[in-house]
TORKOL-4160 file (C-alpha; in steps of 0.2 Angstrom, whole numbers, padded with zeros to 4 digits, m for minus):
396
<pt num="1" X="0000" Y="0000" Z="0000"/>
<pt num="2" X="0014" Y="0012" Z="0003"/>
<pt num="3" X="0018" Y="0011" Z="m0014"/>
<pt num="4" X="0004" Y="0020" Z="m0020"/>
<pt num="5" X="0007" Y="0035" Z="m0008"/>
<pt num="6" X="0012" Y="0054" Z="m0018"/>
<pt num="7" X="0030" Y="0060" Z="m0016"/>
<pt num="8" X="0032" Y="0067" Z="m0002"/>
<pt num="9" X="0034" Y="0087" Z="m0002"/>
<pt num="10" X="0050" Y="0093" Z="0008"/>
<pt num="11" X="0046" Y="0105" Z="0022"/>
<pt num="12" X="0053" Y="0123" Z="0015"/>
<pt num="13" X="0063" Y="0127" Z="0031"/>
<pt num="14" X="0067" Y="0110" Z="0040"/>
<pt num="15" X="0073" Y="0105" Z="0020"/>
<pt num="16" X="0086" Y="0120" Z="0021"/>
<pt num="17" X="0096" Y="0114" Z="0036"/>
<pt num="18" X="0100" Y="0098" Z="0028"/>
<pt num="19" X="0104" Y="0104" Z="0012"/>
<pt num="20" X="0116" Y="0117" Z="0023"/>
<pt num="21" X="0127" Y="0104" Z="0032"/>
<pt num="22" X="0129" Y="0094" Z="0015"/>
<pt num="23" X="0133" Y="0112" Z="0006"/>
<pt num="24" X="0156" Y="0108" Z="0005"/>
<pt num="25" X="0158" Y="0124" Z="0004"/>
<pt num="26" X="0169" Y="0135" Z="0018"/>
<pt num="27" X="0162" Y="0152" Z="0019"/>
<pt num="28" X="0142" Y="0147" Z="0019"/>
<pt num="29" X="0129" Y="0155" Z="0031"/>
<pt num="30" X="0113" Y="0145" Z="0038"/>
<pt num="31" X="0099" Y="0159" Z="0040"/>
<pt num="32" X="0085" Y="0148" Z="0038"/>
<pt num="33" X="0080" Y="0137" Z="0053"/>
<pt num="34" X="0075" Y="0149" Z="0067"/>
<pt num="35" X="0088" Y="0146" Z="0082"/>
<pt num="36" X="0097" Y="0157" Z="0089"/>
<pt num="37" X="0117" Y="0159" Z="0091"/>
<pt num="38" X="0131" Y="0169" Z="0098"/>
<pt num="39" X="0146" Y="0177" Z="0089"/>
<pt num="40" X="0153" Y="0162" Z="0086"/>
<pt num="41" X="0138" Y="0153" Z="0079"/>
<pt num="42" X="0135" Y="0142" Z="0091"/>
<pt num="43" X="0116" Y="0138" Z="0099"/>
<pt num="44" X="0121" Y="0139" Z="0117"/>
<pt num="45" X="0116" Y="0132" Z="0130"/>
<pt num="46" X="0109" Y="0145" Z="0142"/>
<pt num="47" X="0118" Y="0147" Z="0159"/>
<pt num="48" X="0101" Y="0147" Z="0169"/>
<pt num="49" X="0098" Y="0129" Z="0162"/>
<pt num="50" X="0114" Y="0122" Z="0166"/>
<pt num="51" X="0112" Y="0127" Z="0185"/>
<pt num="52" X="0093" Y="0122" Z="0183"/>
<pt num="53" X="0098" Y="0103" Z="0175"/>
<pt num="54" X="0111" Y="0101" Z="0189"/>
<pt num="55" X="0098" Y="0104" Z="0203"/>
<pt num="56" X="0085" Y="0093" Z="0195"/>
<pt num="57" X="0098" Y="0080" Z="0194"/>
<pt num="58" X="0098" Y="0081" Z="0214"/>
<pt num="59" X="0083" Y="0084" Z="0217"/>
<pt num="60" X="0073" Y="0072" Z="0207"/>
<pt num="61" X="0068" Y="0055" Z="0215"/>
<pt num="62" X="0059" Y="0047" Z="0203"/>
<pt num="63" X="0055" Y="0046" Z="0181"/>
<pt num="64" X="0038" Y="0039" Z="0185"/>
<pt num="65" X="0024" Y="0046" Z="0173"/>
<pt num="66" X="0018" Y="0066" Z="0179"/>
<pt num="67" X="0000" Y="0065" Z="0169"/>
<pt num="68" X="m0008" Y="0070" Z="0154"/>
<pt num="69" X="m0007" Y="0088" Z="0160"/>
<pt num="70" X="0012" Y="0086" Z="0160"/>
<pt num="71" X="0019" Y="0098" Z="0177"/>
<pt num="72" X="0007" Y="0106" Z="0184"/>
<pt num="73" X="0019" Y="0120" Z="0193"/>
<pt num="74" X="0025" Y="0121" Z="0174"/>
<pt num="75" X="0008" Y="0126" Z="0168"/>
<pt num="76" X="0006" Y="0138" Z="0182"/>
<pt num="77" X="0024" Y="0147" Z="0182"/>
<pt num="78" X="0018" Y="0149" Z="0162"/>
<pt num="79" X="0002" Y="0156" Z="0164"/>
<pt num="80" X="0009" Y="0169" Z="0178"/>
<pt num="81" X="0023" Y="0175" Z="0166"/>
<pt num="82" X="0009" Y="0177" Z="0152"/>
<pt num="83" X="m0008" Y="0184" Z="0162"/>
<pt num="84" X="0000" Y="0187" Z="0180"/>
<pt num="85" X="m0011" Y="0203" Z="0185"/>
<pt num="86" X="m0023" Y="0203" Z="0173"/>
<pt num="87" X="m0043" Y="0199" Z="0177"/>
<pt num="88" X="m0039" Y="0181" Z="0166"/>
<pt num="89" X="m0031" Y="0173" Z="0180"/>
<pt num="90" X="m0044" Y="0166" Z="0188"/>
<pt num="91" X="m0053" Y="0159" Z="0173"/>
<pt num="92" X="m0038" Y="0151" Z="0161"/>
<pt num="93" X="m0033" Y="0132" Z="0160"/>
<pt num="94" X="m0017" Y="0126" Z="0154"/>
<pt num="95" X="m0008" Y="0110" Z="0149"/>
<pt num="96" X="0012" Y="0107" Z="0142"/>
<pt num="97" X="0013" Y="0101" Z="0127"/>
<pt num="98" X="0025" Y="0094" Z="0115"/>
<pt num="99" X="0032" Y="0112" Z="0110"/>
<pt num="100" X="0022" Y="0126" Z="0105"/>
<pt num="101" X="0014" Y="0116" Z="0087"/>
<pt num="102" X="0010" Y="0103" Z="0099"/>
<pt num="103" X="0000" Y="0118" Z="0106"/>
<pt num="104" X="m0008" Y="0124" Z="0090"/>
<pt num="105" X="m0012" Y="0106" Z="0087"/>
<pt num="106" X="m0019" Y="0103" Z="0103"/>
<pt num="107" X="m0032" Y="0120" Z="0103"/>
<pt num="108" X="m0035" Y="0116" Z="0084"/>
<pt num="109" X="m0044" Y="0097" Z="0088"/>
<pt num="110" X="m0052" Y="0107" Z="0103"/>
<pt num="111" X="m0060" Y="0121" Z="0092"/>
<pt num="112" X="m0065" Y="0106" Z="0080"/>
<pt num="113" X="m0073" Y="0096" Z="0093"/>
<pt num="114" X="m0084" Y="0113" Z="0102"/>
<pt num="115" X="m0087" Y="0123" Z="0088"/>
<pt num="116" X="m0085" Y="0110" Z="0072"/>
<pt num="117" X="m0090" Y="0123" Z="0057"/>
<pt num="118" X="m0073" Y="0134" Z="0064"/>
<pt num="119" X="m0065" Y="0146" Z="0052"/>
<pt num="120" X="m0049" Y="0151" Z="0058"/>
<pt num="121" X="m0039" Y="0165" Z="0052"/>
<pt num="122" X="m0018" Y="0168" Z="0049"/>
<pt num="123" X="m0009" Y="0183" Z="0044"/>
<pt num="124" X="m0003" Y="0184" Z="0027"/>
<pt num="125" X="0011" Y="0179" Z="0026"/>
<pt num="126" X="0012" Y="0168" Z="0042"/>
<pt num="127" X="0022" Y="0155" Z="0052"/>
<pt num="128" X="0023" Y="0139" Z="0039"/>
<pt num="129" X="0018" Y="0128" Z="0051"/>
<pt num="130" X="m0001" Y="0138" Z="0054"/>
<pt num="131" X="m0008" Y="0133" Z="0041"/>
<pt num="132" X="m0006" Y="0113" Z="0038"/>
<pt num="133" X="m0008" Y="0112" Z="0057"/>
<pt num="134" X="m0026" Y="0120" Z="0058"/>
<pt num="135" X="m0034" Y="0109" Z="0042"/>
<pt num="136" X="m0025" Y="0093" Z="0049"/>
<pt num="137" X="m0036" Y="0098" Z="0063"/>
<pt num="138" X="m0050" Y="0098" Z="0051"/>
<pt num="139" X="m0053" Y="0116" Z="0052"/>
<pt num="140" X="m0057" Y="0127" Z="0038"/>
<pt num="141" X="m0042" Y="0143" Z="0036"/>
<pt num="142" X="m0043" Y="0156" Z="0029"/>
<pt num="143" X="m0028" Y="0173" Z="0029"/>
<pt num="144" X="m0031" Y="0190" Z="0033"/>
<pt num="145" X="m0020" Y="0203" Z="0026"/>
<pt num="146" X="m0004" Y="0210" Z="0036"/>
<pt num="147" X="0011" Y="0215" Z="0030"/>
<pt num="148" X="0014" Y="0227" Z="0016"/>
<pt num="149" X="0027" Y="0222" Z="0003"/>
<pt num="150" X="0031" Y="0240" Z="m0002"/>
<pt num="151" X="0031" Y="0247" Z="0014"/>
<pt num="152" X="0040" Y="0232" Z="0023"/>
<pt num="153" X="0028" Y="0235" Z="0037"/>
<pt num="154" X="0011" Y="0230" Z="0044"/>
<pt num="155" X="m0004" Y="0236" Z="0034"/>
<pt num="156" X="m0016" Y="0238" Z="0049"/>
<pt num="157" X="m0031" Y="0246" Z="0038"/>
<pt num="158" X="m0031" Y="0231" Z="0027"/>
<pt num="159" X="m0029" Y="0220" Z="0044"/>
<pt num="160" X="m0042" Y="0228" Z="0052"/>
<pt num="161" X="m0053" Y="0228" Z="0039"/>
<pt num="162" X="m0053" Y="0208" Z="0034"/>
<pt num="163" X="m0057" Y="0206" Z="0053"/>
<pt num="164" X="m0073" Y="0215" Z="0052"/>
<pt num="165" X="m0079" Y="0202" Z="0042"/>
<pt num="166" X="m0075" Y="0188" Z="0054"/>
<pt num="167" X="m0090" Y="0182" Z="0064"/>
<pt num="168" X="m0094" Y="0171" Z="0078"/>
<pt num="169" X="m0089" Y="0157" Z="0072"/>
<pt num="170" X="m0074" Y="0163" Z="0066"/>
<pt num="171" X="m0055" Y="0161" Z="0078"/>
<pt num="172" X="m0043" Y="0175" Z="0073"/>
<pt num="173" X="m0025" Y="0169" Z="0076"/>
<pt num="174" X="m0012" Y="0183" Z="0080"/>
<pt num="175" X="0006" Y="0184" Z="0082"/>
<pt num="176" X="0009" Y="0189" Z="0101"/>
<pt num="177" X="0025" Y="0199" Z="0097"/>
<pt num="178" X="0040" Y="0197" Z="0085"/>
<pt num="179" X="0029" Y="0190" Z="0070"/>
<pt num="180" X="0034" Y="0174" Z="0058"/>
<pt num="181" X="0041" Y="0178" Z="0046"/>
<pt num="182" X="0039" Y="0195" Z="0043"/>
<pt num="183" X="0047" Y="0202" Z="0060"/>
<pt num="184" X="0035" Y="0216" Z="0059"/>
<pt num="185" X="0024" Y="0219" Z="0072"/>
<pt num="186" X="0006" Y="0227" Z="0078"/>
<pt num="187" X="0006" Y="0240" Z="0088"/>
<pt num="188" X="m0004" Y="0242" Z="0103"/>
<pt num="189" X="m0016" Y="0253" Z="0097"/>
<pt num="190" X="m0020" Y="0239" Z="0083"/>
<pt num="191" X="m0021" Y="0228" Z="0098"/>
<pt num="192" X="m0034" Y="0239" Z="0106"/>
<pt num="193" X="m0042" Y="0238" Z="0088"/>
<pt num="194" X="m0043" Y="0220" Z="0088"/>
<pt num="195" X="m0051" Y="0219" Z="0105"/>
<pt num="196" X="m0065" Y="0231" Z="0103"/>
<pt num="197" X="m0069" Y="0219" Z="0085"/>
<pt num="198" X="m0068" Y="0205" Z="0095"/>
<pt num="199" X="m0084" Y="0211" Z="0105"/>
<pt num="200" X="m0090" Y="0218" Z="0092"/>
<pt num="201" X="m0089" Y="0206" Z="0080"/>
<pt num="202" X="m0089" Y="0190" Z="0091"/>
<pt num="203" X="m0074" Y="0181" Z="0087"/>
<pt num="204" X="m0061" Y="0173" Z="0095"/>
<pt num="205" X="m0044" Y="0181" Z="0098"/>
<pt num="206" X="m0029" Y="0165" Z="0096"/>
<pt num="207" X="m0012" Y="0172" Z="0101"/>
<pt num="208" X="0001" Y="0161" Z="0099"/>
<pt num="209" X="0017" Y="0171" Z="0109"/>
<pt num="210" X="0033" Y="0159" Z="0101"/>
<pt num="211" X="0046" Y="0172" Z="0103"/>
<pt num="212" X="0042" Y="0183" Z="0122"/>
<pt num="213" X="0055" Y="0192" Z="0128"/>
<pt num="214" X="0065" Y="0193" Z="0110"/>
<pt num="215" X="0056" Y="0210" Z="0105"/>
<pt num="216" X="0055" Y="0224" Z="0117"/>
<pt num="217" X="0056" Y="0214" Z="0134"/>
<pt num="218" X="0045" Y="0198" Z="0142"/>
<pt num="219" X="0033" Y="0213" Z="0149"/>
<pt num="220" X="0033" Y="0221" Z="0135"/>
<pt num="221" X="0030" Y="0210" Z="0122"/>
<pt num="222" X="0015" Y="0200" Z="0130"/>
<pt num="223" X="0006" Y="0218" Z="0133"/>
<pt num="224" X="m0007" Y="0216" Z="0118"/>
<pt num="225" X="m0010" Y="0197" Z="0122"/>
<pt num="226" X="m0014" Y="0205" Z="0139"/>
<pt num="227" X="m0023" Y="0217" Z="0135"/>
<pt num="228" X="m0034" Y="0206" Z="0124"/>
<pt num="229" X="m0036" Y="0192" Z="0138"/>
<pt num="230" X="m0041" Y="0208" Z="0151"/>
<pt num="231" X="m0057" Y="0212" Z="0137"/>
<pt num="232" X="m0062" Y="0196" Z="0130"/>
<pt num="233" X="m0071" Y="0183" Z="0136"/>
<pt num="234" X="m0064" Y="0168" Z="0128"/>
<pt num="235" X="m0047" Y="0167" Z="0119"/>
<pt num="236" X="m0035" Y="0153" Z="0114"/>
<pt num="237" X="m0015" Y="0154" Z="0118"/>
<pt num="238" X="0002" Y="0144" Z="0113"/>
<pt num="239" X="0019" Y="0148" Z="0119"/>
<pt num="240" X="0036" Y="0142" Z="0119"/>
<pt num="241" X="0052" Y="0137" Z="0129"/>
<pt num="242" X="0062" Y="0137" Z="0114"/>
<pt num="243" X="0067" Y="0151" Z="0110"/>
<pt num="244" X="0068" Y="0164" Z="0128"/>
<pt num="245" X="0076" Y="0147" Z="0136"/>
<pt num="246" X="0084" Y="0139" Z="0122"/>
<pt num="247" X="0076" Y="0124" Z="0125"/>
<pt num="248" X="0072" Y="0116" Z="0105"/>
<pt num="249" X="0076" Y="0101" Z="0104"/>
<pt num="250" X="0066" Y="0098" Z="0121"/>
<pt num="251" X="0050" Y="0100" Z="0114"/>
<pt num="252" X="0042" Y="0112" Z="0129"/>
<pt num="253" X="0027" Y="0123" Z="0127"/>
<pt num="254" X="0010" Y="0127" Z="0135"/>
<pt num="255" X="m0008" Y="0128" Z="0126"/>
<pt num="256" X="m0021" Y="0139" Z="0138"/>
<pt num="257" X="m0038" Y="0143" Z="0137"/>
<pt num="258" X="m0048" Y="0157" Z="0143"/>
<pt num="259" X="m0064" Y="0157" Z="0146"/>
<pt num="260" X="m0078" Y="0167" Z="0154"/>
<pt num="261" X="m0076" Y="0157" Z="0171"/>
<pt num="262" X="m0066" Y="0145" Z="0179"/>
<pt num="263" X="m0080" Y="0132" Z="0176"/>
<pt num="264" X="m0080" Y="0135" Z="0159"/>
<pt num="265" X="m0062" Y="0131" Z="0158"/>
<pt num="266" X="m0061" Y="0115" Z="0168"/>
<pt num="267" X="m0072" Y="0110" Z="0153"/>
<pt num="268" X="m0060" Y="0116" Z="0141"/>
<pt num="269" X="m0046" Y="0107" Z="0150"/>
<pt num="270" X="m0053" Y="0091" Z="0152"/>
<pt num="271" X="m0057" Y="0088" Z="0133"/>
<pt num="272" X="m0040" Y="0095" Z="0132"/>
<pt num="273" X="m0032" Y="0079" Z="0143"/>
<pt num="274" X="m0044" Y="0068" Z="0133"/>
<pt num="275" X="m0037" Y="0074" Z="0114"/>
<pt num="276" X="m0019" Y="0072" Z="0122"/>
<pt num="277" X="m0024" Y="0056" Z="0130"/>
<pt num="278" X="m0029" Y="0051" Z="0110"/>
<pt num="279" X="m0013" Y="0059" Z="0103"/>
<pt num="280" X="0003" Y="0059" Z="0114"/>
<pt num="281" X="m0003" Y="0054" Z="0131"/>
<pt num="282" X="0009" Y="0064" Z="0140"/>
<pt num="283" X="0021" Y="0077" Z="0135"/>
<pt num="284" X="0042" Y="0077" Z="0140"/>
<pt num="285" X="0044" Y="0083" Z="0155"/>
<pt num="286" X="0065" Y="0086" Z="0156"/>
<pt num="287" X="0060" Y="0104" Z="0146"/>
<pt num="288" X="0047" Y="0109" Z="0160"/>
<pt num="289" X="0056" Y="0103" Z="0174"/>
<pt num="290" X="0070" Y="0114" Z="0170"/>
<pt num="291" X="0059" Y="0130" Z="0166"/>
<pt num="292" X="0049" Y="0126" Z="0180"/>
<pt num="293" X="0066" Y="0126" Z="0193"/>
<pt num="294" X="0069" Y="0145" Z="0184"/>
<pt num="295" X="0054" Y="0152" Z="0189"/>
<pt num="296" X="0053" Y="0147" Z="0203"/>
<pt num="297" X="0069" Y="0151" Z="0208"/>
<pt num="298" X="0071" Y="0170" Z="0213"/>
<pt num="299" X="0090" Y="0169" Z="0207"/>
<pt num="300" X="0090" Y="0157" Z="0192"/>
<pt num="301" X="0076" Y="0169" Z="0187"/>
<pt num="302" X="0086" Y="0184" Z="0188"/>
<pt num="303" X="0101" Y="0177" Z="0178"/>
<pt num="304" X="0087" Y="0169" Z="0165"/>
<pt num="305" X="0082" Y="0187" Z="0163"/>
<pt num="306" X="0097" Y="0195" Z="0160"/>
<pt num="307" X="0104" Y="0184" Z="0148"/>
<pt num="308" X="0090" Y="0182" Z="0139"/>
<pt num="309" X="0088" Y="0202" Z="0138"/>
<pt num="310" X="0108" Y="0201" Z="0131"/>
<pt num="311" X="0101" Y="0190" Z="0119"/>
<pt num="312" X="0087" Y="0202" Z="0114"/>
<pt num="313" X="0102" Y="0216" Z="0114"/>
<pt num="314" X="0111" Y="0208" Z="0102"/>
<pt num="315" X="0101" Y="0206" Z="0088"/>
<pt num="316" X="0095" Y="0224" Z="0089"/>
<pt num="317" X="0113" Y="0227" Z="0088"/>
<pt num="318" X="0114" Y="0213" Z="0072"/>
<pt num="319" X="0101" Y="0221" Z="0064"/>
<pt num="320" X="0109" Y="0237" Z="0066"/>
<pt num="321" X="0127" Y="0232" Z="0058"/>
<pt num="322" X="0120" Y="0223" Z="0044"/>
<pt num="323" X="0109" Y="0240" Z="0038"/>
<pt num="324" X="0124" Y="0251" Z="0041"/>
<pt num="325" X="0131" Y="0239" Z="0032"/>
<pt num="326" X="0120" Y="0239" Z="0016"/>
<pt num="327" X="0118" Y="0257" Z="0020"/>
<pt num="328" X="0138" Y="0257" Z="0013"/>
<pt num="329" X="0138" Y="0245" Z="m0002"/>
<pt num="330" X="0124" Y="0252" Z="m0008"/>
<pt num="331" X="0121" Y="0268" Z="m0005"/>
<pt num="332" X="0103" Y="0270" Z="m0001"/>
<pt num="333" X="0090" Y="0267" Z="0013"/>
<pt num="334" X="0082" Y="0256" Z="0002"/>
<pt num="335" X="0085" Y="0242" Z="0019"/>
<pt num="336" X="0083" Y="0254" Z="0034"/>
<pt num="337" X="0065" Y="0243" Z="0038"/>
<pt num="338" X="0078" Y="0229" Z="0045"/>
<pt num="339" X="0081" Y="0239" Z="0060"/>
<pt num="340" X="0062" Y="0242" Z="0061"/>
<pt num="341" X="0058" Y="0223" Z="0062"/>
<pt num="342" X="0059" Y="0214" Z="0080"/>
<pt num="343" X="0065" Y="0198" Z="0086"/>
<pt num="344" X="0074" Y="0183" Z="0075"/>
<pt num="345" X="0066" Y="0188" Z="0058"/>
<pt num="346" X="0065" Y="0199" Z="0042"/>
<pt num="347" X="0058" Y="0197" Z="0025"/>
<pt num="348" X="0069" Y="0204" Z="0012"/>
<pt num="349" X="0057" Y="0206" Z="0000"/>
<pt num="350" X="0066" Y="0194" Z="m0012"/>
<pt num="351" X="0058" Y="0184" Z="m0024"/>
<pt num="352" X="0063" Y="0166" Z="m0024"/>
<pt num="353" X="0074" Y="0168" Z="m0038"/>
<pt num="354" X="0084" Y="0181" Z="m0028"/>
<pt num="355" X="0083" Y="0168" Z="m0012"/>
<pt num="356" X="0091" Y="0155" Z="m0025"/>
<pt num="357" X="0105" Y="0164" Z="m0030"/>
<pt num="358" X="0109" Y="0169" Z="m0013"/>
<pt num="359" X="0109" Y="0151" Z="m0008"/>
<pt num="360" X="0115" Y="0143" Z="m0025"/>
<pt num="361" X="0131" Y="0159" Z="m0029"/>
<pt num="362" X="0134" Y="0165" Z="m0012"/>
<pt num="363" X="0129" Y="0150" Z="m0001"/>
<pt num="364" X="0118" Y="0158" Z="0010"/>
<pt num="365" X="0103" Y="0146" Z="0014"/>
<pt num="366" X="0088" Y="0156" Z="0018"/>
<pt num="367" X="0067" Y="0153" Z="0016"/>
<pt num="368" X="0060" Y="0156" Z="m0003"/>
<pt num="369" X="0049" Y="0168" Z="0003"/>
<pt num="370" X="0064" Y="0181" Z="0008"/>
<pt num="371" X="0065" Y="0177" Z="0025"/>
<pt num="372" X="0080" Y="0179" Z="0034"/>
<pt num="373" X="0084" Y="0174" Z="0053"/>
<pt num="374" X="0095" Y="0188" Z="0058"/>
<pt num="375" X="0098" Y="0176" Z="0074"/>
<pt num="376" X="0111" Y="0166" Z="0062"/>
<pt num="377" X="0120" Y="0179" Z="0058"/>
<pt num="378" X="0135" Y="0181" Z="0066"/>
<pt num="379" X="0145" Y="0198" Z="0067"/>
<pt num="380" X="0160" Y="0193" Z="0056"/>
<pt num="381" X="0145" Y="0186" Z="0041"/>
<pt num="382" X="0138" Y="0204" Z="0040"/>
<pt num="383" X="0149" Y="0212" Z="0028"/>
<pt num="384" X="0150" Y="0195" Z="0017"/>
<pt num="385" X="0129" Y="0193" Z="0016"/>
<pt num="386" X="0127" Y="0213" Z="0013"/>
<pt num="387" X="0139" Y="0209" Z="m0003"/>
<pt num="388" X="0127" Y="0194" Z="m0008"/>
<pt num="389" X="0110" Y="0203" Z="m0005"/>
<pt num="390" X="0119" Y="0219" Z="m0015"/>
<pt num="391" X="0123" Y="0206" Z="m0029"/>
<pt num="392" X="0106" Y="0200" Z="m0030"/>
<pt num="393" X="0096" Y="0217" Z="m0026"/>
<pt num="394" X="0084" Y="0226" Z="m0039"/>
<pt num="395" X="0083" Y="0244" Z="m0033"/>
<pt num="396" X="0069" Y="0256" Z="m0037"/>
């Protein structure tokens, strides 16, 4: 029977790694797979994990199974660094989950089984994985407009005006902060927008957060999914250890619901446990024990912090070098938007053709679309990858 089965497509970002480590050339640059690494283009491990694996290693008794929830102290030192303050705390529900697309997966088959003729809407363009993840979930998807190819920014009339068309029976998915692949972000006035639509109009708000604490600060960049979960009745959220604790190949994240009272979620939740019951059963629990032992540790939360805000330093200062930079090749401004763009992503603009000869002359591996990860940069690529984006630029 497998004979019959189609050729299998490769995944457009996942395909580019490979493809990077058989590449013989010396001087390549990998700016496709969203990790992060430091000058010397290494993914580190952070320092507040090491300290946290060395105290779970003395402190834990036992790998007996922890429940279809995963750890509860997890969930609720998540759900604190996401809502803490806001009137949502005493109705949200959350479970860990194999990484934050175990998440979307997860709140995907729970909007099929309550609300089964679910549209669900993604930016466009938006995180690869939205899409295939939401129809294997057997929902209908449909994209709203976002980001302005001429302008490099977010086209928030065009936004705003698709989602006053979405109903009641429609979920609006929304990038919490640093948004993938675009790296241009909403402001909080369009946060505010989006709010008073989702009273208006009766949707509901879905913010997956991949990326807090890579933008403008772990406060700072949660403040519209805040501000949303203060003026909503129900909404949908996804987050991820990956990236602000460097945790990928550990698979840690968190799908919560809010609802319009703590009943309501206990509902929520325990179709929630039977889907992962039916799915994974239970998710890893090495990745939330350690992120767990930070947050609740005053000192290992302090020193999680600051190097996660150096993190968040640097690739400001990345973007920074590489549009001086092309500021100096090229002589124009035709690039300045790079510095506008937060977190581990830009799009260039490129047309596929551009992306090929940036991979195929000047082996630099990067998304079709025009996605770069500034994140895989490393200070000493910058003047080589402004050299290759020159050669393959068409200026207006």
């Amino acid at each position: 029977m497998f004979s019959q089965l189609p050729e299998p497509a490769l995944d457009p970002i996942l395909s580019l790694s490979v493809a990077y480590r058989n590449d013989p050339r010396e001087h390549k640059v990998d700016l496709g797979i969203g990790v992060y690494k430091n000058s010397q283009g290494q993914t580190p491990v952070m320092a507040a994990i090491r300290q946290a694996e060395t105290l779970v290693y003395q402190q834990q008794t036992t790998k007996s199974y922890v429940g279809l929830a995963g750890c509860e102290e997890f969930n609720q030192s998540m759900t604190e660094l996401l809502l803490a303050g806001t009137n949502a705390m005493p109705r949200v529900a959350a479970i860990q989950t194999p990484g934050a697309s175990g998440a979307l997966r997860m709140l995907g088959d729970l909007l099929k089984f309550a609300q089964p003729e679910t549209t669900i809407w993604i930016s466009d363009p938006s995180y690869v994985n939205h899409r295939p993840v939401m129809e294997a979930a057997g929902l209908k998807v449909r994209s709203y407009r976002y980001f302005s190819r001429d302008t490099k920014q977010v086209d928030v009339e065009a936004m705003l005006a698709d989602l006053k068309t979405a109903g009641k029976n429609d979920v609006v998915l929304l990038h919490g902060c640093c948004h993938n692949p675009t790296g241009a972000d909403i402001d909080f006035a369009a946060w505010q927008a989006i709010a008073e639509l989702a009273q208006h109009q009766g949707f509901t708000p879905f913010v997956d957060i991949a990326y807090q604490g890579f933008g403008d600060g772990l406060l700072e960049d949660a403040q519209g999914m805040r501000y949303l979960a203060e003026h909503v009745e129900e909404m949908l959220i996804t987050t991820s250890c990956s990236k602000n604790f460097g945790l990928y190949r550990e698979r840690t994240g968190a799908a919560l619901v809010v609802g319009e009272n703590a009943q309501a979620v206990a509902k929520a939740k325990g179709r929630l446990l039977t889907l992962a019951r039916a799915t994974y059963t239970m998710p890893p629990d090495h990745g939330a024990a350690l992120v767990k032992t930070i947050l609740q540790t005053p000192s290992l939360t302090q020193e999680w912090q600051t190097e996660l805000s150096a993190m968040r330093h640097r690739l400001i200062s990345l973007r920074h070098l590489l549009c001086e930079e092309l500021r100096s090749v090229q002589q124009t401004n035709a690039f300045d938007f790079i510095t506008q763009h937060k977190g581990m992503f830009t799009m260039l603009g490129f047309s596929p053709d551009q992306m090929a000869r940036l991979r195929d002359e000047f082996a630099i591996y990067a998304v079709a679309d025009g996605r770069i990860n500034i994140a895989g940069l490393t200070e000493a690529d910058i003047p080589y990858v402004a050299q290759a984006i020159k050669a393959v630029s068409i200026l207006k």
